[in-house]
C-alpha positions as CSV (number, residue, x, y, z in Angstrom):
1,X,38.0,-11.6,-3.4
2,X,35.7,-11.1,-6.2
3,X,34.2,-14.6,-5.4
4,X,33.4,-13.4,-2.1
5,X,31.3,-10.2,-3.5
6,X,29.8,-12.3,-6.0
7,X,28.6,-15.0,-3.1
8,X,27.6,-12.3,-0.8
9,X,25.4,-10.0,-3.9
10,X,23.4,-13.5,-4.4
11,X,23.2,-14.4,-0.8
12,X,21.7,-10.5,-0.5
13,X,19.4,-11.1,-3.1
14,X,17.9,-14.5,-2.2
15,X,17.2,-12.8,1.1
16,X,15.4,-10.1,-0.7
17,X,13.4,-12.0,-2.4
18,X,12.7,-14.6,0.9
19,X,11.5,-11.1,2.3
20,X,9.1,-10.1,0.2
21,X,8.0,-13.6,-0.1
22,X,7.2,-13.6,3.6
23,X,6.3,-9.7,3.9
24,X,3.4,-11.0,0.8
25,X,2.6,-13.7,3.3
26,X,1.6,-11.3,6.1
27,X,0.4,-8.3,4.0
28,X,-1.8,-9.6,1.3
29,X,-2.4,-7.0,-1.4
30,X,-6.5,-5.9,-1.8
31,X,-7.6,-5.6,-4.6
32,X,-9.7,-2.3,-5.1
33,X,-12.6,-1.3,-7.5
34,X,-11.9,1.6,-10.3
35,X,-14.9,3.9,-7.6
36,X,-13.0,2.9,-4.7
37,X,-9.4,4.0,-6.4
38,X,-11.4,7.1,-7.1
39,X,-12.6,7.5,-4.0
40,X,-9.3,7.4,-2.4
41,X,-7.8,10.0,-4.6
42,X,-10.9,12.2,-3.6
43,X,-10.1,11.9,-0.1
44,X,-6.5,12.3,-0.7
45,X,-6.9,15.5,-2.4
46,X,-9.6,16.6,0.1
47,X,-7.4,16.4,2.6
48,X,-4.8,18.2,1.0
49,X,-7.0,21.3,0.7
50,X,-8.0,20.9,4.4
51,X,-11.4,20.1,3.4
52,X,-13.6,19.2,5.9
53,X,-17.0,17.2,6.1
54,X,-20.1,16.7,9.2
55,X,-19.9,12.7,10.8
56,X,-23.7,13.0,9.7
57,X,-23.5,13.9,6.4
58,X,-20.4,11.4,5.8
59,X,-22.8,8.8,7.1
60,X,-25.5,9.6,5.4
61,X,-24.1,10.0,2.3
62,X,-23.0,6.3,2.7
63,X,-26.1,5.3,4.0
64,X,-25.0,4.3,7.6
Protein backbone atom coordinates (compact mmCIF):
# COMPACT_ATOMS: atom_id res chain seq x y z
CA UNK A 1 0.00 0.00 0.00
CA UNK A 2 2.62 2.43 1.00
CA UNK A 3 4.27 1.85 -2.49
CA UNK A 4 1.24 2.86 -4.12
CA UNK A 5 1.13 6.47 -2.14
CA UNK A 6 4.66 6.90 -2.59
CA UNK A 7 4.20 6.20 -6.63
CA UNK A 8 1.17 8.27 -6.75
CA UNK A 9 2.85 11.62 -4.38
CA UNK A 10 5.76 11.51 -7.27
CA UNK A 11 3.52 10.99 -10.08
CA UNK A 12 1.48 14.26 -8.45
CA UNK A 13 4.44 16.11 -8.29
CA UNK A 14 6.10 15.56 -11.71
CA UNK A 15 2.70 16.78 -12.99
CA UNK A 16 3.11 19.79 -10.88
CA UNK A 17 5.99 20.73 -12.00
CA UNK A 18 4.99 19.66 -16.01
CA UNK A 19 2.29 22.39 -15.11
CA UNK A 20 4.04 25.15 -14.26
CA UNK A 21 6.56 24.31 -16.84
CA UNK A 22 3.86 24.70 -19.54
CA UNK A 23 1.68 27.44 -17.58
CA UNK A 24 5.63 29.49 -17.84
CA UNK A 25 5.39 28.56 -21.47
CA UNK A 26 2.13 30.40 -22.05
CA UNK A 27 2.40 33.20 -19.42
CA UNK A 28 5.80 34.59 -19.60
CA UNK A 29 6.60 36.65 -16.50
CA UNK A 30 7.45 40.74 -17.42
CA UNK A 31 9.78 42.04 -15.94
CA UNK A 32 8.90 45.64 -14.43
CA UNK A 33 10.95 48.83 -13.63
CA UNK A 34 11.39 49.92 -9.78
CA UNK A 35 8.81 53.46 -11.28
CA UNK A 36 6.55 51.07 -12.86
CA UNK A 37 6.30 48.72 -9.51
CA UNK A 38 5.66 52.09 -7.95
CA UNK A 39 3.30 53.00 -10.09
CA UNK A 40 1.24 50.07 -9.69
CA UNK A 41 1.07 50.29 -5.95
CA UNK A 42 -0.10 53.99 -6.45
CA UNK A 43 -2.90 52.89 -8.52
CA UNK A 44 -3.58 50.13 -6.25
CA UNK A 45 -3.90 52.19 -3.30
CA UNK A 46 -5.75 54.91 -5.36
CA UNK A 47 -8.24 52.67 -6.05
CA UNK A 48 -8.71 51.54 -2.69
CA UNK A 49 -9.59 55.04 -1.43
CA UNK A 50 -12.02 55.39 -4.40
CA UNK A 51 -9.89 58.00 -5.90
CA UNK A 52 -10.74 59.19 -9.03
CA UNK A 53 -8.88 60.99 -12.01
CA UNK A 54 -10.27 63.20 -15.59
CA UNK A 55 -9.29 60.81 -19.03
CA UNK A 56 -7.59 64.25 -19.92
CA UNK A 57 -5.54 64.85 -17.20
CA UNK A 58 -4.50 61.00 -17.07
CA UNK A 59 -3.47 61.49 -20.66
CA UNK A 60 -1.80 64.36 -20.25
CA UNK A 61 0.01 63.60 -17.54
CA UNK A 62 1.49 60.79 -19.67
CA UNK A 63 1.87 62.81 -22.54
CA UNK A 64 -0.75 61.05 -24.81
Amino acid sequence: MQASLDTIYNEIKTLRREIELIRSALIPEEEISDEERSEIHKIREETKRGEKSRLDDVLAELNV
